[in-house]
C-alpha positions in Angstrom: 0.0 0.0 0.0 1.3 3.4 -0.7 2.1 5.9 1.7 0.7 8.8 0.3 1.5 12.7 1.2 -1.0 14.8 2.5 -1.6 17.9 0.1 -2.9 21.1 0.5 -5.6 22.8 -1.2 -4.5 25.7 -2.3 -6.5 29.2 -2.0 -8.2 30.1 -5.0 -9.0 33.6 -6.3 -11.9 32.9 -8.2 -14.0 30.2 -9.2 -12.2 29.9 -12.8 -8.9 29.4 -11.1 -10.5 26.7 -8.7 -11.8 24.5 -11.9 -8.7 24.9 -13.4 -7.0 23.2 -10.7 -9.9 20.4 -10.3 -9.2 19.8 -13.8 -5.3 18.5 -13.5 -5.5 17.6 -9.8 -7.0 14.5 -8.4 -9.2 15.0 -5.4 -8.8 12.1 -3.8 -5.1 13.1 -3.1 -6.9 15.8 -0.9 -9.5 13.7 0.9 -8.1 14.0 4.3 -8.5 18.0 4.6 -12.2 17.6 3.7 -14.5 17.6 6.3 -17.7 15.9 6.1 -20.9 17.8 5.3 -24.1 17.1 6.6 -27.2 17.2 4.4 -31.1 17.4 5.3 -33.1 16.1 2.4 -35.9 16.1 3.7 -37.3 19.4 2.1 -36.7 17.9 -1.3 -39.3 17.5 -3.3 -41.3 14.2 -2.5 -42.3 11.7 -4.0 -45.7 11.3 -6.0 -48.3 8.6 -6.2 -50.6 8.8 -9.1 -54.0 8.3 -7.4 -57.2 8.4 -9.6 -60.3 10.5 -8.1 -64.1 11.0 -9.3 -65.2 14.9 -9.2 -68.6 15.6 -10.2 -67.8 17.7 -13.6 -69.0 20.6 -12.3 -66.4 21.1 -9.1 -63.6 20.3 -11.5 -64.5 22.9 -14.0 -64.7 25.5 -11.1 -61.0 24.1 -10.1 -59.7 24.6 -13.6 -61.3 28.5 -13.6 -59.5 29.0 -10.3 -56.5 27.5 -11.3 -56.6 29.6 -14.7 -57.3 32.7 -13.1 -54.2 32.5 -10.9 -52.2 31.5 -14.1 -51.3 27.4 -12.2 -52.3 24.2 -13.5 -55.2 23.0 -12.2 -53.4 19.5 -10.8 -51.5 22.3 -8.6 -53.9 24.4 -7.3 -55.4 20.9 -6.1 -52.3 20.2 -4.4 -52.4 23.6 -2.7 -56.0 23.5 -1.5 -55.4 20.0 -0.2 -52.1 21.2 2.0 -54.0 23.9 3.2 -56.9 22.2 4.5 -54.4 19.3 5.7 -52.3 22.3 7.6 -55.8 23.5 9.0 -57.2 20.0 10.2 -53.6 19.3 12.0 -53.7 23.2 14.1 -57.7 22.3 14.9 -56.9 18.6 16.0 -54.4 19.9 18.6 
């Protein structure tokens, strides 16, 4: 196994110079002055589950004028109206 030097990273003026210097240098000769980052992921978008749902013609042509009028697809506005009343059940149900 080698024994390899530890390098440094060398201060960059700019974010050109910095590429320029990922481009010829391997970063994995620079590993050990890295320290590890932490991400929360969990206000990435989620996941969707196609679902299929019966509206009597009438509520989902009102939902399309809304949805028009405030220039957002319909399938959004849904969405929106649905997080809000979710929001509003969870505050009432404490």
């Amino acid at each position: 196994m080698k024994n390899k030097q530890t390098k440094l990273i060398p201060h960059f003026k700019n974010e050109d110079e910095e590429r320029k210097f990922w481009d010829t240098h391997d970063l994995t000769d620079y590993l050990d002055q890295l320290e590890p980052v932490e991400l929360d992921l969990s206000r990435l978008k989620p996941s969707t589950e196609s679902i299929s749902l019966r509206l009597p013609s009438f509520m989902l042509m009102r939902i399309k004028q809304i949805a028009n009028s405030r220039d957002v697809p319909y399938q959004s506005l849904m969405k929106i109206f649905l997080a809000e009343q979710i929001k509003k059940e969870q505050q009432d149900f404490k």
